[in-house]
C-alpha positions as CSV (number, residue, x, y, z in Angstrom):
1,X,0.0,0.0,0.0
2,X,0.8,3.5,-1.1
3,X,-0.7,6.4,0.5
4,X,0.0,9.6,-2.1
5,X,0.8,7.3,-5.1
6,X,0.2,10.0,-7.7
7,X,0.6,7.9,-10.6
8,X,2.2,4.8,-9.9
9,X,5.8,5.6,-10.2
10,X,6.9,3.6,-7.2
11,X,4.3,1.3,-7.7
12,X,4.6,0.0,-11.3
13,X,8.0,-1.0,-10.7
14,X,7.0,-3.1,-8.3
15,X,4.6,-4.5,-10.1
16,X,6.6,-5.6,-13.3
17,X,8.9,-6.9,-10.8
18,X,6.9,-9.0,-9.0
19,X,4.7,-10.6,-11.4
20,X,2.1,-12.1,-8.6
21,X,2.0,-9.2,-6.7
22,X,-0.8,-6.9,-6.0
23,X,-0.7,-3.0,-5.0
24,X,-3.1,-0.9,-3.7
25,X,-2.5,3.2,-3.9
26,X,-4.1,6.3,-2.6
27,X,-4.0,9.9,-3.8
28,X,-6.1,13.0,-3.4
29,X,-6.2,13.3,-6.4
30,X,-8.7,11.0,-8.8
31,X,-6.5,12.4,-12.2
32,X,-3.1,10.9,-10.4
33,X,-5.2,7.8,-10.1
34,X,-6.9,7.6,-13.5
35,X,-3.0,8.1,-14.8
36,X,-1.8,5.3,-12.9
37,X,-4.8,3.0,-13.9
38,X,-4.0,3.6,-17.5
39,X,-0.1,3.5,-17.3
40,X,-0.5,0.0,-15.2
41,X,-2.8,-0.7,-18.7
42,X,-0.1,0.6,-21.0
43,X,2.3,-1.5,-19.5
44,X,0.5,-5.0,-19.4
45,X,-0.6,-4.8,-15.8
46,X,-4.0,-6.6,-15.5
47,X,-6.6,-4.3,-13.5
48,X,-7.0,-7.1,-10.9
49,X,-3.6,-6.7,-9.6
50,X,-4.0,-3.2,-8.5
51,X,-6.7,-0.9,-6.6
52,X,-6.6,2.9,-6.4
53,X,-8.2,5.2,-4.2
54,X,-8.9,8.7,-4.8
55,X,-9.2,9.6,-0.9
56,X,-7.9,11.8,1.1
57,X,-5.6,9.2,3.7
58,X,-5.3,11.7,6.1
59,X,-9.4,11.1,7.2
60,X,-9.5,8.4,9.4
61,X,-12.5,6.7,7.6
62,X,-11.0,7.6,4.0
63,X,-10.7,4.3,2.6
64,X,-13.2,2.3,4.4
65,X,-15.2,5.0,3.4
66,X,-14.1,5.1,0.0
67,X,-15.1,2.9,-3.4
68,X,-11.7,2.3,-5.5
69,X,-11.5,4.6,-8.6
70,X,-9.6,1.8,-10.4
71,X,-10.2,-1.9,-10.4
72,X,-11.5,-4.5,-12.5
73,X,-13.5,-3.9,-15.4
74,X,-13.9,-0.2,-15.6
């Protein structure tokens, strides 16, 4: 987990890397989030591996609260 991922430059390493891994990210912002989906996309990453949030983390309830902006089939 990521907390401020932007869009996905720590996490797409690790995710070529680590070919059965799975990530999930968080950012205030949804347009760092959308940029990581499709970059993930870009680079062969299926959707299932990773989840991203658009939240702000510093609300305690923020991602329980929250429905992820990327994941699956959207």
């Amino acid at each position: 987990m990521e907390i401020g991922c932007g869009c996905g430059s720590s996490l797409l390493p690790v995710l070529k890397a680590n070919p059965t891994c799975t990530v999930t990210g968080t950012d205030l912002s949804p347009t760092a989030v959308d940029m990581f989906k499709r970059a993930a996309a870009k680079a062969g990453i299926t959707t299932h591996r990773f989840t991203g949030y658009a939240v702000d983390s510093t609300q305690a309830d923020a991602v329980g609260a929250a429905k992820p902006a990327s994941q699956g089939e959207q």
